[in-house]
C-alpha positions in Angstrom: 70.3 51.7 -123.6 72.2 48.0 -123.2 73.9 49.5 -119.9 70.3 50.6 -118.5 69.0 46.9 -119.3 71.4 45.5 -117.6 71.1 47.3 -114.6 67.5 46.7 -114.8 68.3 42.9 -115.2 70.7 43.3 -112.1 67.8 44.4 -110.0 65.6 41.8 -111.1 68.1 39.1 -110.8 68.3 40.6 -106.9 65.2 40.0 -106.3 64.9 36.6 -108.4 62.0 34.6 -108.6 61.7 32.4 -112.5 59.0 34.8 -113.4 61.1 38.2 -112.5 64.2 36.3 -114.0 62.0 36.2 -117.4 60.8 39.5 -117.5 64.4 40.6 -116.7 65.3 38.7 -120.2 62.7 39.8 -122.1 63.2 43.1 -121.3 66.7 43.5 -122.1 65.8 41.4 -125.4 64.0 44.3 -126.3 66.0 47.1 -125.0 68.7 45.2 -127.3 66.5 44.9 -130.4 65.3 48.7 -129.6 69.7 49.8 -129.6 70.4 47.8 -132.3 67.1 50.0 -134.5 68.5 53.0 -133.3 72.2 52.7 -134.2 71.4 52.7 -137.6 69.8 55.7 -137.7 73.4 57.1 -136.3 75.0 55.5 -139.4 76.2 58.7 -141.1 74.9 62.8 -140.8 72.9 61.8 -144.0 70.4 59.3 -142.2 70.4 61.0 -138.6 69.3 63.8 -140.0 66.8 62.3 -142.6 65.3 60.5 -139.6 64.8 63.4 -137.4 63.2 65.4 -140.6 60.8 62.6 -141.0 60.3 62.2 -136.8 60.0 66.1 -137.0 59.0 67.8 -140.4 59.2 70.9 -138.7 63.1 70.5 -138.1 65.2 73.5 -139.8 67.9 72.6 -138.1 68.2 69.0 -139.3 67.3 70.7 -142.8 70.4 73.2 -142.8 72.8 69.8 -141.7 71.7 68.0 -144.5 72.3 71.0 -146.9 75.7 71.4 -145.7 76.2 67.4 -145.6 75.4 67.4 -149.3 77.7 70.1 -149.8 80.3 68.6 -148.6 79.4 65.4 -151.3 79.0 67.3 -154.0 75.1 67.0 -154.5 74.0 70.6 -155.3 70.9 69.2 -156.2 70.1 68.4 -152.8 71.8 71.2 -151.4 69.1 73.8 -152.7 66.4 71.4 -152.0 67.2 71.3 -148.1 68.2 74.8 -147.7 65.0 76.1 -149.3 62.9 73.9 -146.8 65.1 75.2 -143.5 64.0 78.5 -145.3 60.4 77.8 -145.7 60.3 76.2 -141.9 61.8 79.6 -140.8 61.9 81.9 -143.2 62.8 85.3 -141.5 66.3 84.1 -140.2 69.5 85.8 -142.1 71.0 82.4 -141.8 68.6 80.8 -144.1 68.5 83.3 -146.4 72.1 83.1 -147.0 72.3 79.5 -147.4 70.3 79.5 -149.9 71.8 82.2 -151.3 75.3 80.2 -151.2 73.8 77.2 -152.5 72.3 79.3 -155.8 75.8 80.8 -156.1 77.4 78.0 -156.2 75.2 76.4 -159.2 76.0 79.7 -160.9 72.8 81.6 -160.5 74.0 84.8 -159.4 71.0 87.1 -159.7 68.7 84.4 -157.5 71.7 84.7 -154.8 72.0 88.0 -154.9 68.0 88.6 -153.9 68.6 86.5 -151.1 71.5 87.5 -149.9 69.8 91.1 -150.0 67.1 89.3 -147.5 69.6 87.9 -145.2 71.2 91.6 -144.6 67.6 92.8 -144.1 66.6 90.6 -141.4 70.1 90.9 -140.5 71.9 93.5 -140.8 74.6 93.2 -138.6 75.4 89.7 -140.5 78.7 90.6 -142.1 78.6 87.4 -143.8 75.2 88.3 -145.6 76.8 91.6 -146.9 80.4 89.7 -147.7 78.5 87.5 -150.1 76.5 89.8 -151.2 79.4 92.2 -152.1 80.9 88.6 -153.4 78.0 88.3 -156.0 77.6 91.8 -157.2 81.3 91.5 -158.2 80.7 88.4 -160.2 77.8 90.0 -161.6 80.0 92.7 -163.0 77.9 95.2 -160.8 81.5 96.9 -159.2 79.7 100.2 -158.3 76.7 99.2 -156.2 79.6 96.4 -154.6 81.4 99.6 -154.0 78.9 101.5 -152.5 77.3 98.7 -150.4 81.4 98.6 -148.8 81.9 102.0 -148.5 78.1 101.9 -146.3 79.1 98.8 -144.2 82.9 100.1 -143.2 82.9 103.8 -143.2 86.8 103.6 -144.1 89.1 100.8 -145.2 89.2 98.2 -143.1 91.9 96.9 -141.1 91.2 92.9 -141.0 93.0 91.3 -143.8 90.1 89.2 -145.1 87.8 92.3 -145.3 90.6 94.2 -146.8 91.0 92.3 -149.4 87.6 92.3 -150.3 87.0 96.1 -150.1 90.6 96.3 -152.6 88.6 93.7 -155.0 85.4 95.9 -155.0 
């Protein structure tokens, strides 16, 4: 924005006459005052983000980067709170589903994760980390033979990756 004013100035100055050379001014006044406004909405992920919610309520992307900012803080609270609304803005998409799914887990409510986890294979089933977490919270639930089964469905035969390995040897 500064670097467009003063080209903009530049031109002005070219063509210079006192009333061109005060427009020139005033418009790179406001170009600055406009920067200067803007750059704090760039202050952190936390404010970008909350701006561009508020600019566009309708923003499930700019909900599912605040969940994961306030994941990386430490503020579940939030966490569930932004990840529902990316839900509720698009509600069919495995991705949402499973975030909020995460974000239950990870407060400890298991059977509310595992019903969306179960959404975010349905709308996706080819979403390996929808039916990973989903296996992940069956297990915690104690639920070993429908973890088990759900496995045996996704891989056929034991699979050869480590980190899936491991997984089907803990189901």
């Amino acid at each position: 924005m500064i670097g467009l004013s003063l080209i903009v100035s530049f031109l002005f100055l070219k063509l210079a006459k006192k009333r061109t050379l005060f427009l020139a001014s005033f418009l790179m006044i406001l170009l600055a005052v406009k920067s200067s406004t803007q750059v704090k909405t760039w202050k952190n992920s936390e404010t970008l983000f909350t701006n561009a919610l508020k600019v566009n309520g309708k923003s499930y992307i700019s909900a599912t980067n605040l969940g994961l900012y306030y994941i990386k803080e430490g503020r579940m609270d939030k966490v569930l709170f932004f990840f529902k609304k990316a839900e509720a803005i698009k509600p069919n998409d495995p991705l949402h589903q499973n975030n909020v799914g995460t974000a239950l887990a990870l407060t400890g409510k298991m059977d509310e994760a595992v019903i969306y986890f179960r959404k975010a294979v349905a709308f996706g089933p080819k979403n390996l980390e929808g039916h990973t977490n989903l296996i992940h919270a069956l297990i915690a639930l104690g639920r070993t033979k429908e973890a088990v089964a759900r496995v045996s469905k996704i891989y056929k035969a034991p699979p050869k990756q480590p980190k899936t390995a491991r997984l089907y040897r803990r189901a």
